[in-house]
C-alpha positions in Angstrom: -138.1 20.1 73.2 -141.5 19.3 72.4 -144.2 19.3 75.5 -147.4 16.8 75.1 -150.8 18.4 75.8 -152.5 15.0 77.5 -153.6 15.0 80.3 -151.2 12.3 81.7 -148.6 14.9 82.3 -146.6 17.9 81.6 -144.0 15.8 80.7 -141.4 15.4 77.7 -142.6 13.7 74.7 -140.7 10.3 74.1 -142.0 10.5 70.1 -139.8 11.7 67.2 -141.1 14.2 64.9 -140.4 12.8 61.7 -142.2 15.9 59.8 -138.4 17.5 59.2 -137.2 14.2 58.3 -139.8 13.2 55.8 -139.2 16.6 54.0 -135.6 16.6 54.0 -135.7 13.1 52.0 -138.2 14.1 49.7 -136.2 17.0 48.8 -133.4 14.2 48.4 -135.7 12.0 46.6 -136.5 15.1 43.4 -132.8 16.4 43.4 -131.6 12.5 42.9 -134.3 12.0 40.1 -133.6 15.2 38.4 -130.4 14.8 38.0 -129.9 10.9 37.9 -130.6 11.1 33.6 -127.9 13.8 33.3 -125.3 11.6 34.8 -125.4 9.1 31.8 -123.5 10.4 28.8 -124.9 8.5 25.8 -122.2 9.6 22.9 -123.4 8.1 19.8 -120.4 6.3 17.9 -120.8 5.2 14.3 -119.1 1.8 14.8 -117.5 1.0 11.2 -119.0 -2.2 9.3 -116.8 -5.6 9.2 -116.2 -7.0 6.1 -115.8 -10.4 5.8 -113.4 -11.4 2.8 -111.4 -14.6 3.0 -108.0 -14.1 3.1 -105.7 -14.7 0.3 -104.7 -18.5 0.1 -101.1 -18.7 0.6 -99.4 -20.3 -2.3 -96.2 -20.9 -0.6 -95.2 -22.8 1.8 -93.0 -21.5 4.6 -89.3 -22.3 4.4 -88.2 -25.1 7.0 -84.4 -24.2 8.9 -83.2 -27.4 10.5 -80.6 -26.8 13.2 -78.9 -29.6 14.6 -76.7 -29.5 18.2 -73.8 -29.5 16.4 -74.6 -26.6 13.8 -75.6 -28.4 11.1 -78.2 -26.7 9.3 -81.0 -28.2 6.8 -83.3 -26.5 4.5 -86.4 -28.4 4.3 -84.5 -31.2 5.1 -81.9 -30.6 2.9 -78.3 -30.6 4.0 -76.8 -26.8 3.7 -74.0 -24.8 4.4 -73.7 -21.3 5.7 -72.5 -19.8 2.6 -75.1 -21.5 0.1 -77.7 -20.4 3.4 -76.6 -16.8 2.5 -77.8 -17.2 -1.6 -80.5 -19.0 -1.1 -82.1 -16.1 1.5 -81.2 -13.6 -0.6 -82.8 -15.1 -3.4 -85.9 -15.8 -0.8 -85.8 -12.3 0.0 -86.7 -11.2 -3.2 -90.1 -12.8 -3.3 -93.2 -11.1 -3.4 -95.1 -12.2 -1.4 -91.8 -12.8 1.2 -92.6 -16.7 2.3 -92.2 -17.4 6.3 -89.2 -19.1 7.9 -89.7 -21.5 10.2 -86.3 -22.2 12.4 -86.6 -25.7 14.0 -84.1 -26.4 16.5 -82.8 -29.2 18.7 -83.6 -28.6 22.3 -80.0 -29.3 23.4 -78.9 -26.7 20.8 -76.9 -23.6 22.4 -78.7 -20.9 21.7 -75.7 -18.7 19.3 -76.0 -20.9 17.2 -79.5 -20.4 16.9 -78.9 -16.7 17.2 -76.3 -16.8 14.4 -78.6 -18.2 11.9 -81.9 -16.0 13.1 -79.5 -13.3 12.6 -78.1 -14.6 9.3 -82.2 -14.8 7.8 -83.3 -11.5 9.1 -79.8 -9.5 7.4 -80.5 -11.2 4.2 -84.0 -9.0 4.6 -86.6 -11.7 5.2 -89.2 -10.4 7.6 -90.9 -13.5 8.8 -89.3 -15.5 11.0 -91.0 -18.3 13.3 -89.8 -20.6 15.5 -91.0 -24.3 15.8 -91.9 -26.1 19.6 -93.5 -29.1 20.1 -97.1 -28.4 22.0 -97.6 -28.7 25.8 -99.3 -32.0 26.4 
């Protein structure tokens, strides 16, 4: 406890001594600044270049499967049945580039049928296989 040396009194000094204080945070102050840079890890990355070729133009157009609610199927349009579907994807499947499928469905279709013939395209080897919604509105 810290005495005052006026003349008012022998008492207690009501001040704080902010002599520790102030050294304490400049101690703070040149540890925090001395080690604030080493904190940031700058790892330089050689970021490969983008290259900006235009894709190929596709030359065909993708294959339209029509399926009806009562199992119909059309190919572009085209009344077909399954075992003339079967030829004509494996003759489809031999392409190079492989053109896409598009299945287009009724929306009161049950969905095996629809699983039948997505089934029916992808064993005859084709690997693109879409499926065709209207948009949200």
């Amino acid at each position: 406890m810290a005495f005052s040396s006026n003349s008012s009194g022998g008492g207690p000094m009501a001040d704080i001594n902010v002599t520790p204080l102030v050294d304490v945070m400049l101690v703070l102050l040149i540890i925090f600044m001395i080690t604030a840079p080493l904190m940031s890890h700058k790892v330089k990355v050689e970021l490969p270049q983008a290259t900006l070729e235009e894709k190929p133009k596709i030359d065909q157009p993708p294959i339209t499967l029509a399926v009806t609610a009562n199992g119909k199927i059309y190919w572009n349009d085209e009344p077909v049945s399954r075992d003339a579907l079967d030829a004509r994807l494996a003759i489809l499947a031999q392409r190079t580039p492989q053109p896409q499928v598009d299945v287009r469905a009724d929306n009161i279709t049950k969905y095996g049928v629809i699983a039948e013939v997505v089934k029916q395209v992808r064993m005859a080897g084709i690997r693109k296989v879409g499926f065709v919604s209207t948009p949200e509105r």
